[in-house]
N, C-alpha and C positions, 0 to 999 in steps of 0.2 A: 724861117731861116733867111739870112741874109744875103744876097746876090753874091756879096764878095767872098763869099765862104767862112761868115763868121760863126760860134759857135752854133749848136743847135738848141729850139727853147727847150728847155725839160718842159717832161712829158705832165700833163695835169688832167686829174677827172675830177669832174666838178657836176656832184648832182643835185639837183632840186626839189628830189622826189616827186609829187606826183602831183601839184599843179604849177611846178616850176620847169623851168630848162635847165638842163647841166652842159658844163663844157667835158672835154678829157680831150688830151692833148694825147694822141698815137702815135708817135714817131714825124711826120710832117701834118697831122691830122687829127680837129677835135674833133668830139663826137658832140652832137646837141641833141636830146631828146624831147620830142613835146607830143603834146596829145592833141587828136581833132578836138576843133574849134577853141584851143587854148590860144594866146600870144606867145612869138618866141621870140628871142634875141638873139643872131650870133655874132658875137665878137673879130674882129679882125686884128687877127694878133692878140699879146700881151703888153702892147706898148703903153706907157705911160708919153705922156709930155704932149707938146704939139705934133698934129699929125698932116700928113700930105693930100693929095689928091687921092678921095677911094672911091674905086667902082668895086661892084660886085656885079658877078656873074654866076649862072646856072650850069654847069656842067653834063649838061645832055649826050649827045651824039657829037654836037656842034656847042662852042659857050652860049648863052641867051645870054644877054643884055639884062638886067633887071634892076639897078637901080644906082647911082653919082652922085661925091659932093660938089661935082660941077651943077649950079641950080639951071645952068640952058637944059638941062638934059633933063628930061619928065621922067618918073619910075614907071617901070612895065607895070603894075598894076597900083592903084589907090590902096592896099593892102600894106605894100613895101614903104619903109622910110629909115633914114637914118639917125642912129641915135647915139651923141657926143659924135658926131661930125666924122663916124668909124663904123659903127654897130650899124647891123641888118635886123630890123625889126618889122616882124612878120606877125598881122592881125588875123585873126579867125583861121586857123591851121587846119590844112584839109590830107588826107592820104596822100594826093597828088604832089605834095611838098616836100613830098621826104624826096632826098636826092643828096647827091657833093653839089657844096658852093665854094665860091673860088672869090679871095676878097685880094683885090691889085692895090697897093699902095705906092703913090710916085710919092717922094721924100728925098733930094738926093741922091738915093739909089730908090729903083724898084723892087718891090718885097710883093711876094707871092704866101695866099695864106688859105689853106685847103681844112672846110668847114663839111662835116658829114651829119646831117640832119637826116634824125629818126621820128617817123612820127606814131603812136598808138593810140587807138582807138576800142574802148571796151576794157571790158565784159558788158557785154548790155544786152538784157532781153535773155537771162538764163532760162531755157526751158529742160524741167524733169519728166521723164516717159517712164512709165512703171507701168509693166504689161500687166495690170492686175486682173481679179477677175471681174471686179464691180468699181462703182465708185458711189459714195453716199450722197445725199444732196449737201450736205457740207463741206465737201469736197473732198475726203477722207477714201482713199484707195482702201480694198480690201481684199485680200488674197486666201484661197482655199488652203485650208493643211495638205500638204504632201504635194501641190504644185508647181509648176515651173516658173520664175519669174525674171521678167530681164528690164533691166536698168542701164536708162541713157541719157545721158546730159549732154544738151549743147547750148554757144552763146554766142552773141554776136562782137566777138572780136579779132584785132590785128595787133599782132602777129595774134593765129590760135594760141588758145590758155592751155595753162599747166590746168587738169581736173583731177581733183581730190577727194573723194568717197568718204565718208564719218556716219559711224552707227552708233542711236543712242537708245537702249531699252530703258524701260518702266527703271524709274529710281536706278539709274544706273549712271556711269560716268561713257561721255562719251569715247567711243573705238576707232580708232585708223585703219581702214578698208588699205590705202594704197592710193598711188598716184601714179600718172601714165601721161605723156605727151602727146601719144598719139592713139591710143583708143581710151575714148571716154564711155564705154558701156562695160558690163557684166552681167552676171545670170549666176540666182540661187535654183539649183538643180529640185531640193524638197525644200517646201517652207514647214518649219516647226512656230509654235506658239511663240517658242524663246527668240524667236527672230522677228518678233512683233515690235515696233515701235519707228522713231522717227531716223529719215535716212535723210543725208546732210550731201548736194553737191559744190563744191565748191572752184569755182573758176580764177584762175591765178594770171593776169595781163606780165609776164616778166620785163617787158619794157619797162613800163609805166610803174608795176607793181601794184596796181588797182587788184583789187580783189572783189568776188560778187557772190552769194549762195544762197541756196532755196534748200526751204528741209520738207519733206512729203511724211505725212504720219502715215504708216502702213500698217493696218492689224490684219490677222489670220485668223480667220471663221474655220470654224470647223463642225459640223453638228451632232447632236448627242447620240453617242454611242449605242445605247438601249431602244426599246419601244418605250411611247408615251403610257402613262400610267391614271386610271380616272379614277374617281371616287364618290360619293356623294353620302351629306352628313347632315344631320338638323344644325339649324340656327336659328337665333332669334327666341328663343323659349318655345319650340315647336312649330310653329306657326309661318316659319320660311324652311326651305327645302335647297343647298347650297350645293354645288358641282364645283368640284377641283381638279384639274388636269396639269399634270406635271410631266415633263420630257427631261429630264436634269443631264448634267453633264456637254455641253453645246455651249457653244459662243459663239455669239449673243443668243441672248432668251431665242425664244422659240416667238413663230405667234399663233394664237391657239382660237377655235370657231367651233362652240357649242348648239348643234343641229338636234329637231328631235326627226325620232324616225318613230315611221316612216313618214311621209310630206316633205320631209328635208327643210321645213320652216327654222329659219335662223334662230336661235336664242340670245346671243350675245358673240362680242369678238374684243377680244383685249391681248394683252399680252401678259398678264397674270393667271389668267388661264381660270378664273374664279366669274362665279354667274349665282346669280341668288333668285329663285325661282320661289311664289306665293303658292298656295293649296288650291286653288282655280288653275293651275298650271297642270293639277299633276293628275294622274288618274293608277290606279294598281295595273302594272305590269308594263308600262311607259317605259322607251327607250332612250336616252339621250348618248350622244355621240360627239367625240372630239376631236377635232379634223385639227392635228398640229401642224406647220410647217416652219421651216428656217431658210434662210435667204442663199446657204450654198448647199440646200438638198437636201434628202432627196426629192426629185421633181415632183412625186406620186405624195408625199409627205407621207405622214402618221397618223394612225387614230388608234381609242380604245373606244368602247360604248358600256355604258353602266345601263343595269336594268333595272327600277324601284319598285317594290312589293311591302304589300300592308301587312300585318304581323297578322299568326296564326297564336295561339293562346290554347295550351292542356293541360290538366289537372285534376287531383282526384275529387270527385264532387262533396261527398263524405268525410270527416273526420270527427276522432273518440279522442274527448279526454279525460282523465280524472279528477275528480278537484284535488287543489294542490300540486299536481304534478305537469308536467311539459308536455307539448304538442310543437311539432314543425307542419307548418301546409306549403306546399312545393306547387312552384308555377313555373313553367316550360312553356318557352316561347320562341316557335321557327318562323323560318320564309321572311324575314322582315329584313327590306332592307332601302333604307340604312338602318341600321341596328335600332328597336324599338328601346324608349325610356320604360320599363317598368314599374307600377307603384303597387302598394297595399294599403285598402278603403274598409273603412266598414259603413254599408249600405242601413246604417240606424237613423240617419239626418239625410237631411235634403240642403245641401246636393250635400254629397258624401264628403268621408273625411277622410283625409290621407292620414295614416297611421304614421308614424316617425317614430327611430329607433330610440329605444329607452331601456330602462331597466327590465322590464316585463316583455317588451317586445324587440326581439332580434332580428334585423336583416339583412342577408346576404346577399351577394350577388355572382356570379363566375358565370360569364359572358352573357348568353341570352337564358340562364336559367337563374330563378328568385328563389330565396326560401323565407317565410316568416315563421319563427319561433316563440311561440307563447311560453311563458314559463309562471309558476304559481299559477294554473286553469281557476278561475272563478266561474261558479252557477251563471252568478248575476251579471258579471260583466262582461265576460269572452263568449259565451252561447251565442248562436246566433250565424248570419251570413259573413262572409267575409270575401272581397274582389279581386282580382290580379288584374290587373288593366296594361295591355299595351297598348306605346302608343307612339307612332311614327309621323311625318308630314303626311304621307300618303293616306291611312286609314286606325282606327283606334278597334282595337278588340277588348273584350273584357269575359272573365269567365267567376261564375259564384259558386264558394266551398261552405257547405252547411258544416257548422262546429258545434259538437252536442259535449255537451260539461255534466258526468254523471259521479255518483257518490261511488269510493272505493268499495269492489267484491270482498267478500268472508272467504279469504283460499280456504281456511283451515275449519270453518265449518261447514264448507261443500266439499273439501276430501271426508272428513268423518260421516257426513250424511252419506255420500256415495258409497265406504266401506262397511259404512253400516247396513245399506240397503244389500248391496254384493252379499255380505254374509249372511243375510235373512235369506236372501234365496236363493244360496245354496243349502242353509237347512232345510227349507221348503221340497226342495229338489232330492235331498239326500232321505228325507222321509218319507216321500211317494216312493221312490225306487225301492226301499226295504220294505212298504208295507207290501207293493205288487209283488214284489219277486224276492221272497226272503231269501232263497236256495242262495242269493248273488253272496250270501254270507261264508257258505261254502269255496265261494271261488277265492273269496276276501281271503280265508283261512288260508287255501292253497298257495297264495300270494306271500302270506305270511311266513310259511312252513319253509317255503325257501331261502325265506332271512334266518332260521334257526330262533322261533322265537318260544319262548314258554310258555305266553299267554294262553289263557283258558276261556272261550268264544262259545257260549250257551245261547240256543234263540229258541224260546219256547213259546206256543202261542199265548195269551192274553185270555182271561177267563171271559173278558168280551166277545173273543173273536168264538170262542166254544159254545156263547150263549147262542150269539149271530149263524152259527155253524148247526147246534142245536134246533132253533127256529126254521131253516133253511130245511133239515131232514123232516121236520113234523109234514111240510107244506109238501115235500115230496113225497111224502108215503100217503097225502092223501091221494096226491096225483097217479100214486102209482097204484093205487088200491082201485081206483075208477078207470084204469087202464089194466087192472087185473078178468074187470068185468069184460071186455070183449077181447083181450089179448094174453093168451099163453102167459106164464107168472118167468121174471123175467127177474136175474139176480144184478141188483145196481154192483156196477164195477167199484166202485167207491165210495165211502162215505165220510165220516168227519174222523180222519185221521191227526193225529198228536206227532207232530217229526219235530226230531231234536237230533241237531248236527253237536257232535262234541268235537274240538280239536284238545288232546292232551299233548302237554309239552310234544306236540309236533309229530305223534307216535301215530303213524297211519293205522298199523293193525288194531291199535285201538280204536283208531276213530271206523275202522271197519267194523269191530266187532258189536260197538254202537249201533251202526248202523243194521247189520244183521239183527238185533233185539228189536230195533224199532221196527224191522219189518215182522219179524214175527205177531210181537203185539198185534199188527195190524191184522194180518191173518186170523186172529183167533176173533178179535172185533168185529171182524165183514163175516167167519160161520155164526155168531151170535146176531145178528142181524138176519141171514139168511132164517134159521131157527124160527125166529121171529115174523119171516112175512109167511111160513107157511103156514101160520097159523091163521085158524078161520077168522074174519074178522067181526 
């Protein structure tokens, strides 16, 4: 503005962004901005044309002297010079420069021109702090599921920056945390998986408008839910023996340390959790054990232990077939573990031959139990032994089924021989009973008599049995005649009696009065007898 009160300059902001200086005219006052160790310029006045005597001064406490276009007068430091014979040109710009400068213009009149120099310095040296709970050797922070974490940025500038927060998950676009002037930290209360990925701080110079940002990847471990889980299985075509250890559900893998027990001798340590162990390794009833652990816990880790056993092998030793017809022979195989392969041999050739499924021969399997089934039984071909084999890394069993191949039985001519023979001897049976005890003919009747039957049931002896009966008294009247000689004469109670049971149509009194006749007869026969021995002999 002009000493004599002439108008005042309009006001101008003039900026250069950020490796230039800007003026802005404030009512009697530009502003210049510049940044350490940049060059500045500031202008004295707007004047065009020729100009007068110009000093510049510092406006401290007191004015400092610092630089004339009078040449007697040396500039306060080798830094300071002027430039079109007006302008304050300041080399290597430090904090300490920032200040009001005051540029005097003699011309005629004296002109007064008040210059306000900003200087900034930064972002420089951003550092991020993430209370994590580890960090990896590749520099990758890592944070437990359900933890505390707190976040803090700072940088090395002037004025302090604007700090800006940005979250970017897996395939995802990045998010606006917020921005703060004056606290540059915060804190996630629980970490979730979903809050895994790269965290962006970003420092804002508003002087300058420099900007500067660090991004930290953060993942959240968390480990698996369940117990580890073991196994062991052949491979290799039997002849290797494999251990598998799985922990699933955890992030990152797990790492997993296959020990045998007891000795605690190491087997292997991967992070596949898989070991392949030869048959010199193993012996029946061998323990192996799997010490899992993971990087956020538990401290004590995980284990399972698998036990391995050589198969046990049952089965019927014998089996019938028919020719022509079908046979199954069943093999049962416990204790084996890892589950045994089971085959079927027949022990006719050296070394034996694994039978394979075909037309003739069927076989099954449902879990650790076999069945082979022969169908159409040959004499010539299927007779014979036949093998069940199991066989595991740990130990092989084997057990032999003798198969005998016979010609089909005659049902139907061993029922008729058998009913034939039955019926012979109950005739056999029913003829002894009636010749000892013919009287059973009587009870026969009685039996009958109660069905109301008509039949007419005659038993009379046999002119045999009369002869036999006949013979039998000669021999006793000799006996009795030689025992008449020293013993009193002695009338036999009995002798060759005729009995005849009649049943008529069922009519008892008749069959009484039968019987009444036949005793009479008898009576008169035994006084004809007596008659007879008293006679002399």
């Amino acid at each position: 503005m002009a000493a004599g009160g002439s108008a005042p300059e309009p006001r101008v902001l003039i900026c250069l962004g950020a490796l230039l200086a800007g003026w802005v005219a404030v009512g009697f006052e530009a502003v210049v901005i510049g940044e350490v160790h940049d060059n500045v310029t500031l202008h004295c006045g707007n004047i065009s044309g020729p100009r007068g005597l110009v000093t510049w001064y510092r406006n401290d406490s007191e004015p400092v002297f610092l630089l004339s276009s009078n040449s007697s007068l040396p500039p306060a430091e080798p830094r300071f010079s002027l430039v079109n014979a007006s302008s304050l040109h300041i080399e290597a710009l430090r904090l300490q420069d920032e200040g009001n400068y005051t540029c005097r213009e003699i011309l005629n009149v004296t002109q007064w021109f008040q210059v306000w120099l900003q200087v900034a310095s930064g972002p420089y040296q951003i550092e991020v702090h993430i209370s994590a709970t580890g960090t990896l050797p590749n520099g990758t922070v890592y944070a437990a599921k359900g933890s505390q974490v707190d976040f803090s940025c700072t940088s090395s500038s002037w004025p302090p920056p604007m700090v800006e927060w940005w979250f970017q998950a897996l395939n995802s676009s990045s998010e606006f945390f917020g921005h703060n002037l004056t606290v540059n930290s915060f804190s996630l209360l629980l970490m979730s998986p979903n809050l895994q990925g790269n965290y962006t701080c970003l420092a804002l110079n508003l002087l300058s408008r420099r900007h500067r940002k660090v991004t930290t990847e953060l993942l959240v471990y968390y480990p698996p839910p369940s117990a580890p889980q073991c196994r062991a299985q052949m491979a290799s075509g039997l002849f290797m023996l494999q251990l598998t250890c799985r922990w699933d559900g955890g992030y990152p893998d797990p790492n997993f340390l296959w020990i045998e027990e007891p000795g605690g001798v190491i087997v292997g340590k991967s992070k596949l959790g898989v070991e392949m162990l030869n048959k010199s390794q193993l012996s029946d009833g061998k323990k192996f054990k799997c010490a899992a652990s993971h990087v956020v816990g538990p401290e004590a880790g995980a284990s399972c232990v698998v036990q391995i056993r050589s198969p046990s092998v049952l089965s019927e030793p014998m089996k019938t077939c028919f020719v022509g017809g079908n046979v199954t022979l069943t093999c049962q195989v416990s204790g084996a573990y890892p589950p045994a392969k089971i085959l079927w041999l027949r022990n006719l050739t050296q070394p034996e031959v694994v039978i394979q499924p075909s037309s003739r021969h069927l076989i099954t399997q449902d879990g650790q139990n076999s069945t082979l089934t022969i169908q159409n039984c040959s004499q010539d071909l299927d007779e014979g032994y036949y093998v069940c084999r199991a066989d595991n890394p740990v130990g092989v069993r084997e057990v032999d089924i003798w198969l005998s191949v016979k010609e089909p039985l005659n049902i139907g001519g061993i029922v008729g021989t058998i009913v034939s023979l039955l019926l012979l001897g109950l005739a056999i049976i029913s003829g002894l009973m009636l010749y000892h005890s013919p009287v059973l003919c009587w009870k026969v009747g009685n039996t009958f008599r109660g069905q109301n039957m008509d039949d007419v049931m005659v038993l009379v002896d046999s002119e045999e049995e009369e002869e036999e009966e006949e013979e039998d008294a000669a021999v006793e009247e000799e006996e009795g005649a030689h025992e008449r000689q020293e013993f009193p004469k002695e009338i036999p109670k009995q002798n060759h009696i005729h009995r005849v049971t009649a049943l008529v149509n069922g009519n008892i009194e008749q069959m009484g009065n039968g019987f009444q006749d036949l005793q009479d007869d008898s009576s008169e026969e035994q006084s004809d007898i007596v008659q007879q021995e008293d006679r002399p002999v």
